[in-house]
N, CA, C and O atoms as a MOPAC input file, in Angstrom:
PM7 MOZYME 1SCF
protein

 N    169.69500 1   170.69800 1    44.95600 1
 C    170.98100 1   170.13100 1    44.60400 1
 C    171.42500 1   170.72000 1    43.26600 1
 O    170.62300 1   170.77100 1    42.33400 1
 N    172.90400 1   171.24500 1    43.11800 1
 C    172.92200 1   171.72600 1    42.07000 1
 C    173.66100 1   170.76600 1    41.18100 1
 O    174.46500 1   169.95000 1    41.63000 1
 N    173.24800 1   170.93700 1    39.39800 1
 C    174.09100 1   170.15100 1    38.36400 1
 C    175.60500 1   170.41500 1    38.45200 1
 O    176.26600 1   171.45200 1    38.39700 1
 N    175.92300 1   169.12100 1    38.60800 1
 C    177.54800 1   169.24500 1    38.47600 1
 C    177.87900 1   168.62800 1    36.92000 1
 O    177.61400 1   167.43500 1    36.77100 1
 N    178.33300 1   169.22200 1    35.97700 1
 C    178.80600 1   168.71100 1    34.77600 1
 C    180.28100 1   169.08100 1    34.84200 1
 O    180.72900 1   170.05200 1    35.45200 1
 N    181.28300 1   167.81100 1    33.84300 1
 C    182.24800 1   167.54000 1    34.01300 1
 C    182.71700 1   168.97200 1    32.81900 1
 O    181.86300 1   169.56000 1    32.15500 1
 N    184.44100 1   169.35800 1    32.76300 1
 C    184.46400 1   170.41400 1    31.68400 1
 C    184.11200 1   169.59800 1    30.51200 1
 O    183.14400 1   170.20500 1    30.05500 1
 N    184.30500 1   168.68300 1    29.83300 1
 C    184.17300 1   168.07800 1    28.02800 1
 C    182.62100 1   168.04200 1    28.51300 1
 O    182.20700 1   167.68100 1    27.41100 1
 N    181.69200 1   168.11200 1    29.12600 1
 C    180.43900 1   167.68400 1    28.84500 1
 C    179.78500 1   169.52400 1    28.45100 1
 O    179.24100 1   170.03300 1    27.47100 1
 N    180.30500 1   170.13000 1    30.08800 1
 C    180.38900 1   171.34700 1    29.44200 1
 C    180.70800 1   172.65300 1    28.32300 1
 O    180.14700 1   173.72600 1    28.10200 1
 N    181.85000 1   171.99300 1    27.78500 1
 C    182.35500 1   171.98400 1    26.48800 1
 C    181.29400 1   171.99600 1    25.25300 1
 O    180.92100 1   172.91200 1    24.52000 1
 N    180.94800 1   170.58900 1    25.31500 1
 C    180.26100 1   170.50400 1    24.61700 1
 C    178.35300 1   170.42300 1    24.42400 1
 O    177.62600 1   170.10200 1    23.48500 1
 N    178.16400 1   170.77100 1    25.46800 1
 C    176.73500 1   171.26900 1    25.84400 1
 C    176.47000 1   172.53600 1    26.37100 1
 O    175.51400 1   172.61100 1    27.14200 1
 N    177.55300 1   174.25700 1    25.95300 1
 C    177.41700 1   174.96700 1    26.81400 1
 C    176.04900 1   176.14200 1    26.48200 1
 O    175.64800 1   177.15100 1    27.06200 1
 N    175.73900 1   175.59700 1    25.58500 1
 C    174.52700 1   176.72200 1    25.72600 1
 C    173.52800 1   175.98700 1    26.53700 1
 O    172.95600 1   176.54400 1    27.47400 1
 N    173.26500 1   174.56900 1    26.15900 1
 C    172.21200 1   174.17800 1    27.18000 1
 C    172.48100 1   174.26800 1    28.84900 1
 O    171.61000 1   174.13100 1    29.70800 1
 N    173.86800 1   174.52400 1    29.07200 1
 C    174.37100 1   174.65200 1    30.57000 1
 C    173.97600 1   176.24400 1    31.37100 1
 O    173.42000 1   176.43900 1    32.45200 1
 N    174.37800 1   176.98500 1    30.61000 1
 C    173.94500 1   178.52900 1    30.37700 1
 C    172.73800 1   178.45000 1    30.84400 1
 O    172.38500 1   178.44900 1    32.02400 1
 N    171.65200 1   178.33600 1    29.22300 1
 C    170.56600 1   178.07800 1    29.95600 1
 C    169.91400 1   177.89100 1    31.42200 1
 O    169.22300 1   178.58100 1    32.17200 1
 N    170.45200 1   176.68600 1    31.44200 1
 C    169.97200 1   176.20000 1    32.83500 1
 C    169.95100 1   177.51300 1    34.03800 1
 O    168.96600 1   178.02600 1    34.57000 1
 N    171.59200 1   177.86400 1    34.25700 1
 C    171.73800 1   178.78300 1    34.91600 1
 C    171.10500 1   179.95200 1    35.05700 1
 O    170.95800 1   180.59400 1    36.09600 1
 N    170.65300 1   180.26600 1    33.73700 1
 C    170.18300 1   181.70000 1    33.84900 1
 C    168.83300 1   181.23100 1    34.46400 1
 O    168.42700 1   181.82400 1    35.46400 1
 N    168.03200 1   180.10000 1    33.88000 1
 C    167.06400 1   180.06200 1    34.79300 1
 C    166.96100 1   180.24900 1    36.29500 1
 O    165.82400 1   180.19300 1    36.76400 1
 N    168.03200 1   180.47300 1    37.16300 1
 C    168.08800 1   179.26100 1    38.21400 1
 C    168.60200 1   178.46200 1    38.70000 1
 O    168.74500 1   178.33600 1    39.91700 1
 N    169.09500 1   177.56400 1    37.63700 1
 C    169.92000 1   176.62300 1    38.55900 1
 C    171.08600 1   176.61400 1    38.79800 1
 O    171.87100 1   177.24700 1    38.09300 1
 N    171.47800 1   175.89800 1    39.84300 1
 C    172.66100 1   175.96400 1    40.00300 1
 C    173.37400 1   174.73800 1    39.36300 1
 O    173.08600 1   173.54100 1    39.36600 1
 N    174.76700 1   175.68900 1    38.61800 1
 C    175.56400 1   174.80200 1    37.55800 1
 C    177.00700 1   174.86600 1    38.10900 1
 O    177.64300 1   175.90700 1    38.26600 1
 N    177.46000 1   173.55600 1    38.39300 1
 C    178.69100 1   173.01000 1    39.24500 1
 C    179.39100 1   172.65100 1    37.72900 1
 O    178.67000 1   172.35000 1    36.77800 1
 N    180.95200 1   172.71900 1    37.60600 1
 C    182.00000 1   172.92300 1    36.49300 1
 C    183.08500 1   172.28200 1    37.34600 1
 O    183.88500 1   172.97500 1    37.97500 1
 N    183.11400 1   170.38900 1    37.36800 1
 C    184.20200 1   169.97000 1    37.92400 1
 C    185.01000 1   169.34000 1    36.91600 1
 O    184.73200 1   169.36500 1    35.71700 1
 N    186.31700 1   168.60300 1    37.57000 1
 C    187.12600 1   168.19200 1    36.95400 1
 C    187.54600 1   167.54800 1    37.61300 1
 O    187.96300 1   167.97400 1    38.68900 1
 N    187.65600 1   165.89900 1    37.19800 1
 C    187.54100 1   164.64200 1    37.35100 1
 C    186.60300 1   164.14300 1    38.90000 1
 O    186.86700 1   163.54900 1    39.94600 1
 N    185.81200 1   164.57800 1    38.48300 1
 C    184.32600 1   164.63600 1    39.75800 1
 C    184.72100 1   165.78300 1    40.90900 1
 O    184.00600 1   165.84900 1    41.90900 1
 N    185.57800 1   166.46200 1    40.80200 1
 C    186.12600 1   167.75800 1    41.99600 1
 C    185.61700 1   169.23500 1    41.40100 1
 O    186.02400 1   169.79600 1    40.38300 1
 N    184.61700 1   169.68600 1    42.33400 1
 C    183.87300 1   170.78000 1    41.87800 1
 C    184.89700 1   172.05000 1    41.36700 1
 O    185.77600 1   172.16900 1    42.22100 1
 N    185.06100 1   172.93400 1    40.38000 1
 C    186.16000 1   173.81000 1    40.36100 1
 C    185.07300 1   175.18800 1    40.35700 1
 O    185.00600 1   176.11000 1    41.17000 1
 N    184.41400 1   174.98000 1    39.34000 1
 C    183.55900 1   176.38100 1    39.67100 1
 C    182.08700 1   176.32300 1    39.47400 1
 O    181.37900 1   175.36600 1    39.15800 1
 N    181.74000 1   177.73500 1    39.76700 1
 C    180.11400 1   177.82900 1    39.39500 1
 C    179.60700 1   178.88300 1    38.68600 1
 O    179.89700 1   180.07100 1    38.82500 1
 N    178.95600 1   178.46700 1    38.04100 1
 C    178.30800 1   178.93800 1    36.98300 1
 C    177.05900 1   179.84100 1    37.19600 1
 O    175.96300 1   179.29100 1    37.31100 1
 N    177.18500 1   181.52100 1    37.26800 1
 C    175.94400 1   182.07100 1    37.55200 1
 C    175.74000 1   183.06800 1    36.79500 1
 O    176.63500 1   183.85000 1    36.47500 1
 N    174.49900 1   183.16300 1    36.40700 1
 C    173.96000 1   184.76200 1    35.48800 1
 C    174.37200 1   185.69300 1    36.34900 1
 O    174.33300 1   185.56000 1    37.57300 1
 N    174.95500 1   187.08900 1    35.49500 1
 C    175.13100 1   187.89200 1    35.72400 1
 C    174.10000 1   189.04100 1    35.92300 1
 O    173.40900 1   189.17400 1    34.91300 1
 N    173.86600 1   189.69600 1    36.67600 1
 C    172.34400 1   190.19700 1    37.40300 1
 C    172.97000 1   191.78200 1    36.32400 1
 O    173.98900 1   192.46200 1    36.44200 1
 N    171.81500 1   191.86600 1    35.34900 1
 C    171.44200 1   193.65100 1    35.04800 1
 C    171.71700 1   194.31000 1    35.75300 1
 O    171.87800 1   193.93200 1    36.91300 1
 N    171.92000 1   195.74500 1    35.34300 1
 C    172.03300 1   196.48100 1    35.93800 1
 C    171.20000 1   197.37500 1    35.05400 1
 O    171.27100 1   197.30500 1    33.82700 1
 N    170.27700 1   198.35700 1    35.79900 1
 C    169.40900 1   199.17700 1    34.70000 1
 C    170.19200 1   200.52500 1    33.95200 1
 O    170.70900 1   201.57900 1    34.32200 1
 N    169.91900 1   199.74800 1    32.57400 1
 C    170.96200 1   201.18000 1    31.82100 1
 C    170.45000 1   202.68800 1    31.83500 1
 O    169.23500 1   202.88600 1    31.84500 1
 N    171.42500 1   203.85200 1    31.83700 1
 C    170.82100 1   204.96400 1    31.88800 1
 C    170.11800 1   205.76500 1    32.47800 1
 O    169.09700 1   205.13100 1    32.74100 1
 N    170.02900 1   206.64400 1    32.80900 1
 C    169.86100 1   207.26200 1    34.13800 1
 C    168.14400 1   207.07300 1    34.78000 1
 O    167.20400 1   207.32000 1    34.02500 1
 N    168.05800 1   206.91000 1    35.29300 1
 C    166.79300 1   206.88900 1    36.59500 1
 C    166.33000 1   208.54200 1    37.04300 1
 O    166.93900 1   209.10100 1    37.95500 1
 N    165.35400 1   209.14700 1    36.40400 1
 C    164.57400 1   210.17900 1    37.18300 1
 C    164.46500 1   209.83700 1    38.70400 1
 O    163.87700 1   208.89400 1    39.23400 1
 N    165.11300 1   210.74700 1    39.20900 1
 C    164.99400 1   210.93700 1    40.72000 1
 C    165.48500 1   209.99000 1    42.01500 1
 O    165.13100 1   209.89000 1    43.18900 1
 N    166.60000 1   209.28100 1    41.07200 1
 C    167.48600 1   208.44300 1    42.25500 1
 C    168.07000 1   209.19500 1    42.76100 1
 O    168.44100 1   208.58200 1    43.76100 1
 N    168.51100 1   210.26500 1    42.83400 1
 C    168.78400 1   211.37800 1    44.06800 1
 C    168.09000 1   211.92600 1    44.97600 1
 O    168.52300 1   212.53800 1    45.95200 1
 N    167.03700 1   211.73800 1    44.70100 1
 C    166.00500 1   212.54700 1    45.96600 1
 C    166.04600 1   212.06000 1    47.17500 1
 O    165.80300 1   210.89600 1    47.49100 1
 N    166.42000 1   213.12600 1    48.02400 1
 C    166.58500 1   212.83700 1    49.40800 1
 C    168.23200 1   212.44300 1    49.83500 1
 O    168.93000 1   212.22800 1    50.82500 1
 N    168.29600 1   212.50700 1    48.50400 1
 C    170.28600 1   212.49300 1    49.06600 1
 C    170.62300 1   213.65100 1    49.35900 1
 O    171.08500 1   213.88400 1    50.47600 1
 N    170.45400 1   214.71600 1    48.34100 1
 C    171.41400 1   215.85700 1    48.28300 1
 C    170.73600 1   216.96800 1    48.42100 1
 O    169.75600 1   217.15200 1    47.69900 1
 N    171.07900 1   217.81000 1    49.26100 1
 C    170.94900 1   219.15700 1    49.66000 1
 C    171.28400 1   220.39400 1    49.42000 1
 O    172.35600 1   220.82100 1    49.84600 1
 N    170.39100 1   221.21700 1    48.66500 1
 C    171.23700 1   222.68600 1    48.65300 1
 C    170.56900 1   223.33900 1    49.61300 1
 O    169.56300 1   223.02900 1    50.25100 1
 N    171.56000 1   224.69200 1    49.64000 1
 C    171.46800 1   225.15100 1    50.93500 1
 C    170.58700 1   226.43600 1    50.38200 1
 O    170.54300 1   226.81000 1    49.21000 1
 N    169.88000 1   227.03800 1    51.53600 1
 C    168.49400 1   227.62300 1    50.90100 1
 C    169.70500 1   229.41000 1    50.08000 1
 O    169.44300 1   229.97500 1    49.01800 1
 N    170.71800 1   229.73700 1    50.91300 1
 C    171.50000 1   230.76600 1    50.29400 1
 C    171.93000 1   230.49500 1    48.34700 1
 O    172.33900 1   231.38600 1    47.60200 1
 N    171.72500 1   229.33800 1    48.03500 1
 C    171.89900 1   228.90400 1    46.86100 1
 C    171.50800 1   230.01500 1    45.57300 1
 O    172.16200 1   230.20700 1    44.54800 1
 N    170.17600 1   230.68800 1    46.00900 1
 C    169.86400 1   230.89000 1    45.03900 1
 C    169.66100 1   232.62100 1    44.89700 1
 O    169.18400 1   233.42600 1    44.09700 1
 N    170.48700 1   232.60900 1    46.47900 1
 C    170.49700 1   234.21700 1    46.76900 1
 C    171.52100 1   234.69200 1    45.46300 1
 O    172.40700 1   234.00600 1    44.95300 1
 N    171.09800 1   236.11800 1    45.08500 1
 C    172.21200 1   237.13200 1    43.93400 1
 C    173.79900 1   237.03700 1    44.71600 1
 O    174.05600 1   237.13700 1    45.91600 1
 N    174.82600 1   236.78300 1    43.42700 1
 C    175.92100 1   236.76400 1    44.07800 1
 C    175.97500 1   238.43600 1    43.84100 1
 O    175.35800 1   239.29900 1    43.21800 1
 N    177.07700 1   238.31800 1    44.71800 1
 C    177.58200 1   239.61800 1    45.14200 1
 C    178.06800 1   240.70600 1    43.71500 1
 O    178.11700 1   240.33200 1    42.54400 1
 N    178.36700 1   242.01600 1    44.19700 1
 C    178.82700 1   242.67800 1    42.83100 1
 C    179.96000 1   242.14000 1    42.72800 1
 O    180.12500 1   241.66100 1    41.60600 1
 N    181.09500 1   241.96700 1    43.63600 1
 C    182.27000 1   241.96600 1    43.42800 1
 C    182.38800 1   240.49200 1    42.77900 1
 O    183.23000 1   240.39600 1    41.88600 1
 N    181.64200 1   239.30900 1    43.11400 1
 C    181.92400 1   238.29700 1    42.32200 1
 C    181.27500 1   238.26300 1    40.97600 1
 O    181.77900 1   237.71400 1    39.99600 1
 N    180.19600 1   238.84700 1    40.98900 1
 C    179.47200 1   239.05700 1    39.29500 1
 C    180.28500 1   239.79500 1    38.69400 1
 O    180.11800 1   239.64300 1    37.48400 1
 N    181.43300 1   240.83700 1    39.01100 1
 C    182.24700 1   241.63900 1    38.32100 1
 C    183.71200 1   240.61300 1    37.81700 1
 O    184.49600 1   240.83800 1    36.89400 1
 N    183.69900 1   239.24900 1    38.98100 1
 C    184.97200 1   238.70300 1    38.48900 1
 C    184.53400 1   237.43200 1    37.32800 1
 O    185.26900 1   236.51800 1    36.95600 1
 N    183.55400 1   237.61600 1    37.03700 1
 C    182.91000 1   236.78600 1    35.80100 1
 C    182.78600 1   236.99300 1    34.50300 1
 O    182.70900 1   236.20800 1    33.55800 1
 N    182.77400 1   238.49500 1    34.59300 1
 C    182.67800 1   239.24900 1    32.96400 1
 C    184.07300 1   238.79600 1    32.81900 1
 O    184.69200 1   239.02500 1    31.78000 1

């Protein structure tokens, strides 16, 4: 069953309400006993890049690494 606190209780108890939530629970935000919202931690996301979350996505093609041609190595100089 989740805590339903009224907004002035929430108001004025909101870190201990927080709390709660982030633990876990579920935190109900009504007004005049009519549920309006809910209250949930926001889930991490892991900062900064991840070694090898691409593997197995992406493909080069084995010609990749063949010499380009003269005529395109000449339009590079």
């Amino acid at each position: 069953m989740a805590l339903q606190v009224n907004i002035h209780e929430a108001k004025t108890q909101l870190s201990k309400i927080i709390a709660r939530a982030c633990r876990g629970e579920e935190v109900v935000i009504a007004k005049a006993g009519q549920p309006l919202v809910r209250l949930t931690p926001i889930e991490r996301q892991p900062s900064g890049r991840r070694f090898g979350a691409l593997r197995g996505k992406a493909k080069v093609d084995e010609r990749f690494f063949d010499p380009l041609p003269e005529e395109e190595l000449r339009a590079w100089e």
